[in-house]
C-alpha positions in Angstrom: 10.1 19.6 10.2 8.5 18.1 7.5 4.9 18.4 7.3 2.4 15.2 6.4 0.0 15.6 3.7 -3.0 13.6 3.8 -6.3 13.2 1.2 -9.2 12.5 3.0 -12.1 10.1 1.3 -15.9 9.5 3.0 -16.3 5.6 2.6 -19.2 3.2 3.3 -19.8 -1.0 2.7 -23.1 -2.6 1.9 -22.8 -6.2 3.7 -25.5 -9.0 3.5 -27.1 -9.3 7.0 -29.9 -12.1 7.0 -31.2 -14.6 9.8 -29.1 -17.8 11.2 -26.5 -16.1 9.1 -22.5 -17.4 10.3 -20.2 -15.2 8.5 -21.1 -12.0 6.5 -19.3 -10.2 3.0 -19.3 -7.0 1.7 -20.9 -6.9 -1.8 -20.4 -3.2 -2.4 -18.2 -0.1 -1.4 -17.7 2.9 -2.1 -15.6 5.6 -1.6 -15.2 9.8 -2.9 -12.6 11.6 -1.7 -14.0 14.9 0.3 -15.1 17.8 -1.7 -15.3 15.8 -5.1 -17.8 13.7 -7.3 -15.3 11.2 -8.0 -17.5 8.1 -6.2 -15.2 4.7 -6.4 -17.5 1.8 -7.1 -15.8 -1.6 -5.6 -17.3 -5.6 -4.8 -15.3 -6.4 -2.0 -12.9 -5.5 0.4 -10.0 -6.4 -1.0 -10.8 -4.3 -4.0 -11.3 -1.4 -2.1 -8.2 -1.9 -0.2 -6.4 -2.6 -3.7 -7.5 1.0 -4.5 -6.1 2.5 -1.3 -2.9 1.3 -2.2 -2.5 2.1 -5.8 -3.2 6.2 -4.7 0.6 5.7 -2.8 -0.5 8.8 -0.4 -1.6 9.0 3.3 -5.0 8.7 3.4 -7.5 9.4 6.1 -11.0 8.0 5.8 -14.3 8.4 7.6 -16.9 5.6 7.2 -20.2 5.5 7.7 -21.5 3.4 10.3 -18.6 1.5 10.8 -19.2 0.5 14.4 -22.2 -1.6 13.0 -20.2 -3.0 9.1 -17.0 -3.4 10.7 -18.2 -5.5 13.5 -18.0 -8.8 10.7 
């Protein structure tokens, strides 16, 4: 049986929250994979999901406060 390998990255967004807002964007992200220095600096989500892509590996990523960012 062939075993997965995974790299695991600690992520977070920034996202503009403001009063009477309608919609919401993230303006920052960033992401390090665990147990490096190597912090990804990205302006939007589809950057950041750009850079999942391009790394061509299963990934597995905790986010901070995600509950709360993810919610837009």
């Amino acid at each position: 049986m062939r075993v997965r390998k995974y790299r695991y990255m600690v992520c977070d967004f920034e996202t503009r929250v403001y009063s009477g807002q309608v919609h919401t964007e993230v303006w920052a992200s960033a992401v390090v994979e665990m147990y490096t220095d190597d912090v990804k600096i990205f302006h939007s989500i589809d950057e950041t999901l750009e850079y999942f892509r391009s790394l061509n590996c299963n990934l597995i990523c905790y986010y901070h406060n995600l509950k709360f960012d993810g919610s837009f």
